[in-house]
N, C-alpha and C positions, 0 to 999 in steps of 0.2 A: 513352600515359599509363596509370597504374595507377590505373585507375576505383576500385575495390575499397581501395587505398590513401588517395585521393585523398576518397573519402566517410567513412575514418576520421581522417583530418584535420579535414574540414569539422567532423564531431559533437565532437572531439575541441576545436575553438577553441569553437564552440557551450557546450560542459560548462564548459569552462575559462574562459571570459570574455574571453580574448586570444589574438593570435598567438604572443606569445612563450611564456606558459606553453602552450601546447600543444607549440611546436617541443620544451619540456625534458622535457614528458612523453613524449613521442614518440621522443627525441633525434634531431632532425632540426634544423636549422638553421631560423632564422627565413625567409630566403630560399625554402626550400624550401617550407616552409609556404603562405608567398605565391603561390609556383608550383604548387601542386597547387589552391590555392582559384581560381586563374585558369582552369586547364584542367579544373576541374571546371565552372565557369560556363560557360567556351566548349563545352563536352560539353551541357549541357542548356541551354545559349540565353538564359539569366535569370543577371543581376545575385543573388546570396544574401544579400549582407550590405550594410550601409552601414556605411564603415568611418571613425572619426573617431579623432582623439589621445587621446580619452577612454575611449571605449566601442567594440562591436560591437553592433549589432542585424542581425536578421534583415528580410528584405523578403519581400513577402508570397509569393513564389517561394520563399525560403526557407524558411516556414514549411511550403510543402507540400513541399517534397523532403526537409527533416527527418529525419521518422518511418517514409521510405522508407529512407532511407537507413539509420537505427539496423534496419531489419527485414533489409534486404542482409545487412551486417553480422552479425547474428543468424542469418542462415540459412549466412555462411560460417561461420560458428563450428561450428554444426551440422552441417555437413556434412563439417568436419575432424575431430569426435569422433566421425562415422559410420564414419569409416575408418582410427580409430585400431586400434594395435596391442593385442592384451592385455596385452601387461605395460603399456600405459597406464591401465589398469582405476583410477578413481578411490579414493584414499587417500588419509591425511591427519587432521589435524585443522582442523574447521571453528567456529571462534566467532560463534556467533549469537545477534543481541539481538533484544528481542521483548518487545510489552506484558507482564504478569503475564494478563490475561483472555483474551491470543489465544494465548498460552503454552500455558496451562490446556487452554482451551477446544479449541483444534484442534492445534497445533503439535508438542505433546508423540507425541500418536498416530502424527503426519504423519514424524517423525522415526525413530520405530519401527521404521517401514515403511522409512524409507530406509538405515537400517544393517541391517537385513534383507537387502534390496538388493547394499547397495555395502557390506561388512562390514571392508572397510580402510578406511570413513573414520570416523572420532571426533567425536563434538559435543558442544561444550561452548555450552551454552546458558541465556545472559546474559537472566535476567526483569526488565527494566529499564523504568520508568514516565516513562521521560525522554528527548528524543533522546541519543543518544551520538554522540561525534567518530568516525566508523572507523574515521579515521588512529589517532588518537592511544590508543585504547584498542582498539586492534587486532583490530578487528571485522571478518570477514571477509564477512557479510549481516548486513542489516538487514532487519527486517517493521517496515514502518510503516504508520500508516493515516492519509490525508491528502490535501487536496486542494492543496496547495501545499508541496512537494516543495523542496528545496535545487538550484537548477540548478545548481550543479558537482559533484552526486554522479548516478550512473549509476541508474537505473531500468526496471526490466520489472514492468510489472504483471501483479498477480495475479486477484484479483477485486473486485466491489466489496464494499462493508460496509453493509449497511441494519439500519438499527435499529428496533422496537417499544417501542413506550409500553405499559407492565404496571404492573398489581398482583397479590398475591396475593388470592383467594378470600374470605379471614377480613378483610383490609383494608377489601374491596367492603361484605361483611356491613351494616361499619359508616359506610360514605358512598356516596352518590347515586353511579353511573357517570357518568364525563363523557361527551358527549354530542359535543361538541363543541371546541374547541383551548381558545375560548377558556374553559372551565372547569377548566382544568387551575389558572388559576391561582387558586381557590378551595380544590384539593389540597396535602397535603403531598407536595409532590416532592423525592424525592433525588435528588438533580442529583453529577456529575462538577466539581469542582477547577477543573478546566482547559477541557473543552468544555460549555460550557451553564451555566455556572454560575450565570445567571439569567435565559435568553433562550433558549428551545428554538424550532427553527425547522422549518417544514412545508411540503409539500405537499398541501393540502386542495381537492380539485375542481377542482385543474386549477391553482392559484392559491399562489401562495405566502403564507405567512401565520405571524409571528411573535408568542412568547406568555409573559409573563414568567411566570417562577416561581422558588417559593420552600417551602423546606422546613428542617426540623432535623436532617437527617443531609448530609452532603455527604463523597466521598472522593475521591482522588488516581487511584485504579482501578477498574473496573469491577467487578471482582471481590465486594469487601467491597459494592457496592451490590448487586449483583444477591442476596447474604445478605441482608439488611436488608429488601429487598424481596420474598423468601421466607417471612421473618419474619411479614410483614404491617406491617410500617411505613412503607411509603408507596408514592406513583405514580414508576416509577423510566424513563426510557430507556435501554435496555439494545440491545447490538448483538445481533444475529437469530443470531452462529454462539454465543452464548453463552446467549439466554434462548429458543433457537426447540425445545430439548429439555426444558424446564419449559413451555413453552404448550403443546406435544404432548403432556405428561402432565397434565396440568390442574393442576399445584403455582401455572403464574401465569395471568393470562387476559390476551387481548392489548384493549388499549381503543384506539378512533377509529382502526377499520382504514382508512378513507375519507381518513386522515391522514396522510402517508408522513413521517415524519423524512428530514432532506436525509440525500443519501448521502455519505461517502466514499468514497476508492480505498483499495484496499490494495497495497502494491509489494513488490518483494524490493528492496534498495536495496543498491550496492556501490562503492567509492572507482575501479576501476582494469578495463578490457576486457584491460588490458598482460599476456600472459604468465599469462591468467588460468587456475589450476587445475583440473585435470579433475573435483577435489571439487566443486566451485562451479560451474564448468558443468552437472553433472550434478545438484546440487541445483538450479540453476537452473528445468532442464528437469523437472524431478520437481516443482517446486511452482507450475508453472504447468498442472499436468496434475493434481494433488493438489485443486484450487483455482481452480476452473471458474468464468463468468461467472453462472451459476447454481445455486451450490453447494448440498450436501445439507443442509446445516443450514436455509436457508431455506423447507422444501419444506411444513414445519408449518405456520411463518408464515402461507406463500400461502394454504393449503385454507383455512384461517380468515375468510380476505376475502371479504368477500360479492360 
């Protein structure tokens, strides 16, 4: 049996949702399919899936040989660009979409650096406040931040995303600090469109603890808030890679360190492992090394916690 085969099958009916779209991505026959999910079970001794006319799920076997298995996976890949030739030196153009505030904020730099790098590949980079299809608007990566993800698109993460509740300086002047969650909702808060838009959620002493709020400015991106809240018009939650270089300069100050905003993940997210580009592999690996589980931008944030 082709172990190595046989584990890109399994992740691949996993992604996909079925046997049969897998075999068409794969172009392997359905049959075939069947038979590597079998000799992959009798290889490690556990049933993986429960498999019904409707659905596929995983068995709790399955769920731990999983993310073993996408890591295999990931280290042959690695291991064939270690030994690629130089004229396979990555080139190309790469399309990447990507909030406006994580654009801004990290991206643009990060991108700098890798056509630096790798100076035959091109990026052309889509600042987008929205998911986008990859298929169909032909996105080659995606940066998303999220804790539930599309299971038939491909994912590596990156790191995580923590966020800080700020104000500016001149704001404070003129209202009490909060003290606690639950006085935020006595603040005007500029909240986000989409996440929080009246419900900010915490970790407070251990404890989780949710808190409504409300304000007169609200936007679709991070971006225009984290202005607004420079200004001095109001209490804003802002992600740490974007307001942790205004708390280090004292333009915002961080309030209810004691208070953690729940985290996201951040991912690269991409439609296809098939025949995948030396561009994209190598960005891959550049932004999982760019974009540590403890990245520079939060390093302001931490000193500040008591």
């Amino acid at each position: 049996m082709d172990r190595l085969q046989a584990m890109r099958v399994f992740v691949t009916v996993v992604d996909l949702g079925s046997q049969s779209a897998a075999a068409d991505h794969l172009d392997l026959s359905r049959p075939v399919v069947s038979r590597y999910l079998a000799e992959l079970e009798d290889w490690v001794g556990a049933r993986l899936m429960h498999r019904t006319t409707r659905k596929l799920s995983l068995t709790a076997a399955g769920n731990e040989i999983l993310p073993r298995c996408r890591q295999m996976l990931e280290l042959s890949s690695d291991m064939q660009a270690a030994v690629s030739e130089p004229d396979d030196a990555p080139r190309g153009l790469l399309r990447i979409s990507v909030s406006t505030s994580f654009g801004q904020a990290q991206l643009a730099d990060a991108m700098a650096a890798f056509v630096k790098r790798y100076p035959g590949v091109n990026i052309d980079l889509q600042m987008l406040d929205r998911t986008v299809n990859l298929v169909d608007e032909r996105i080659d990566l995606a940066i998303r931040t999220s804790n539930d993800l599309d299971p038939n698109l491909i994912a590596r993460r990156l790191t995580v995303c923590r966020s800080v509740v700020c104000a500016a300086p001149a704001y404070l002047q003129e209202h009490p600090q909060p003290q606690r969650v639950e006085d935020l909702s006595r603040h005007n808060c500029l909240t986000h469109s989409y996440f929080g838009k009246s419900l900010w959620h915490f970790e407070e002493d251990g404890e989780p603890v949710s808190v409504p709020v409300q304000g007169n400015i609200s936007a679709n991106e991070a971006s225009t808030l984290l202005r607004a809240t420079l200004a001095g018009a109001g209490v804003a939650m802002l992600p740490t890679y974007q307001a942790g270089v205004h708390i280090h300069s004292g333009e915002l100050v961080r309030l209810l360190p004691n208070a953690e905003p729940r985290r996201m993940n951040i991912y690269a997210v991409y439609a296809s492992r098939k025949h995948m580009p030396a561009a994209l592999r190598s960005m891959l690996d550049f932004l999982v090394l760019r974009f540590p589980e403890n990245p520079q931008w939060d390093k302001a944030v931490a000193s500040d916690k008591p």
